[in-house]
C-alpha positions as CSV (number, residue, x, y, z in Angstrom):
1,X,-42.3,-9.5,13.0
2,X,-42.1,-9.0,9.0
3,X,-40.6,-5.7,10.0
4,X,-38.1,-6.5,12.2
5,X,-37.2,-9.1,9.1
6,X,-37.0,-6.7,6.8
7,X,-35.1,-4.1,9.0
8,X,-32.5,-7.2,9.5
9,X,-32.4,-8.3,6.2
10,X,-31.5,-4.0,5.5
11,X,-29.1,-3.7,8.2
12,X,-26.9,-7.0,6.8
13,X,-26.9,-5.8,3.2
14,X,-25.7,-2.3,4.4
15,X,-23.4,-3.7,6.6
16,X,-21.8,-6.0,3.9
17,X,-21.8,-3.1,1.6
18,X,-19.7,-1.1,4.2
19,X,-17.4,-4.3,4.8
20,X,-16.8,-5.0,1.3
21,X,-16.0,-1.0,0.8
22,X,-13.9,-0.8,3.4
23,X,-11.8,-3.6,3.1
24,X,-11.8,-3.7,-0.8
25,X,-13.0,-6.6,-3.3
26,X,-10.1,-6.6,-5.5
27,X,-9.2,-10.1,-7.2
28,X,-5.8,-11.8,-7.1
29,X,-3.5,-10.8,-10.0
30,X,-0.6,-12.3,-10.8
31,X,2.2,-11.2,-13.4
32,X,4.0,-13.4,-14.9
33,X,6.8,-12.6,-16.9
34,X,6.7,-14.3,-20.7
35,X,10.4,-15.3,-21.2
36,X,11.9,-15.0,-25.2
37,X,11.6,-18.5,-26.4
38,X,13.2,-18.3,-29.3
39,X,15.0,-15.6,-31.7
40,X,15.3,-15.8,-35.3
41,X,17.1,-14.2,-37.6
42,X,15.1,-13.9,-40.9
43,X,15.8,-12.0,-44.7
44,X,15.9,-12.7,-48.1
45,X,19.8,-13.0,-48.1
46,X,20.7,-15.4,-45.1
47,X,21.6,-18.7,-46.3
48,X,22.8,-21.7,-44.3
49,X,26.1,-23.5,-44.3
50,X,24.9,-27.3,-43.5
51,X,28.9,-28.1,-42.8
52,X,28.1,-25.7,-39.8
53,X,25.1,-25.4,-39.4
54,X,25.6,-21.4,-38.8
55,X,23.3,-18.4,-40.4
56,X,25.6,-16.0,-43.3
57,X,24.7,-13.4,-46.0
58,X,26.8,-11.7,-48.4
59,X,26.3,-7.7,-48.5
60,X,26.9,-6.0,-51.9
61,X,27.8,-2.8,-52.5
62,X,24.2,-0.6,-52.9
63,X,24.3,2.2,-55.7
64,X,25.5,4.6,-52.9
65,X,28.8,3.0,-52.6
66,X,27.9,1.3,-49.1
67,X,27.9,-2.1,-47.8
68,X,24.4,-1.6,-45.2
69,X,22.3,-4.6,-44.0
70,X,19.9,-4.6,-41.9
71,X,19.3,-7.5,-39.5
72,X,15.5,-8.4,-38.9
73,X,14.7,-11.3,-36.8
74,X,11.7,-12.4,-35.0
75,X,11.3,-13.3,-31.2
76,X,8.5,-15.9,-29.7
77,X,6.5,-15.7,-28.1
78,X,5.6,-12.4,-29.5
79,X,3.8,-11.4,-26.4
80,X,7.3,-11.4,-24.4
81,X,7.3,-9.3,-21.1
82,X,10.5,-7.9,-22.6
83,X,11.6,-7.9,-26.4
84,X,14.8,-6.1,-26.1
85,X,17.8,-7.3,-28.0
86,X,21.2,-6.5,-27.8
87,X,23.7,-7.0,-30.8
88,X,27.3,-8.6,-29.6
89,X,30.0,-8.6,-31.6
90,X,33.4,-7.8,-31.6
91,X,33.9,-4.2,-32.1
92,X,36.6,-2.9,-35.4
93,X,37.2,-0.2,-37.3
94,X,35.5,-1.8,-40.3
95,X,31.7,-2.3,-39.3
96,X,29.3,-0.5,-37.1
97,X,25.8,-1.7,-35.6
98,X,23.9,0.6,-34.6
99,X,20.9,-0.3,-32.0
100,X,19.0,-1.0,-34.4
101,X,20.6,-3.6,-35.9
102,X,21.6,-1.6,-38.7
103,X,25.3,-3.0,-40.1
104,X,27.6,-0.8,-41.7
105,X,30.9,-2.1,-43.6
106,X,33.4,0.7,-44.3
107,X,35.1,-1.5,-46.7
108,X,34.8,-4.8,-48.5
109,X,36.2,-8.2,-47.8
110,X,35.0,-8.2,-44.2
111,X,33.7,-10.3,-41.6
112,X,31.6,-9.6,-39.0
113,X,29.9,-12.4,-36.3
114,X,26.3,-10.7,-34.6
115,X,24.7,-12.6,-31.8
116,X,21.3,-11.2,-31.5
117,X,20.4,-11.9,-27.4
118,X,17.5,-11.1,-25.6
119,X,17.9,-8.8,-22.7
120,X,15.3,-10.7,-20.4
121,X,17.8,-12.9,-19.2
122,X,16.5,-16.1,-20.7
123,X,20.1,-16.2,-22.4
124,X,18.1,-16.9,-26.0
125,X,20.2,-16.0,-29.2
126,X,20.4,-16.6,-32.4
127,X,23.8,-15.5,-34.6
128,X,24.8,-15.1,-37.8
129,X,28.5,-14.0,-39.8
130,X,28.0,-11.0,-43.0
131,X,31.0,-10.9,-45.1
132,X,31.1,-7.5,-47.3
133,X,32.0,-8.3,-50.8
């Protein structure tokens, strides 16, 4: 009788080894997607206009003779599924931006308004006007 127990008590585990091989174990995952909360545009030179309440900076002239700034701004949550930005703005002759955010005046007394979006579809922005001087 012990074994006939024992052979049973064999036969079940190697039989729910097999099961469990054959069919798979595997738990549940799920993806989620982490949505851009929020985007921020941050530097040293972006003031605020309270009237407006709208983001600005003035580029100066660097020792090169060229009016460069380069936008930096921070997304949250900074896990995000997807990061990407794009830069909108309405394309002249007198700025460039490049993809990465690098803005270029070819002259000065200019004005240029960026809207920095998130690709991911959550429609998050944040925007801001340079003026070359």
């Amino acid at each position: 009788m012990k074994k006939s127990v024992i052979i049973l008590i064999g036969v079940i585990y190697f039989a729910a080894i097999a099961i469990v091989s054959f069919f798979g174990l595997m738990p549940e995952t799920y993806v989620t997607d982490e949505k851009v909360e929020s985007i921020t545009i941050t530097g040293d030179k972006i003031k605020i206009n309270q009237e407006k309440n709208t983001k600005y900076a003035i580029v100066r002239q660097n020792d090169d003779g060229e009016w460069v700034y380069q936008l930096e701004y921070t997304i949250t949550p900074n896990n995000a599924t997807n990061a990407k930005v794009d830069f909108v703005y309405e394309k002249n002759d007198s700025v460039t931006v490049s993809d990465t955010g690098l803005v270029t005046f070819t002259e000065s007394d200019c004005a240029i308004i960026i809207k920095i979006m998130a690709t991911d579809g959550s429609g998050i922005s944040d925007t801001i006007t340079l003026y070359s001087r």
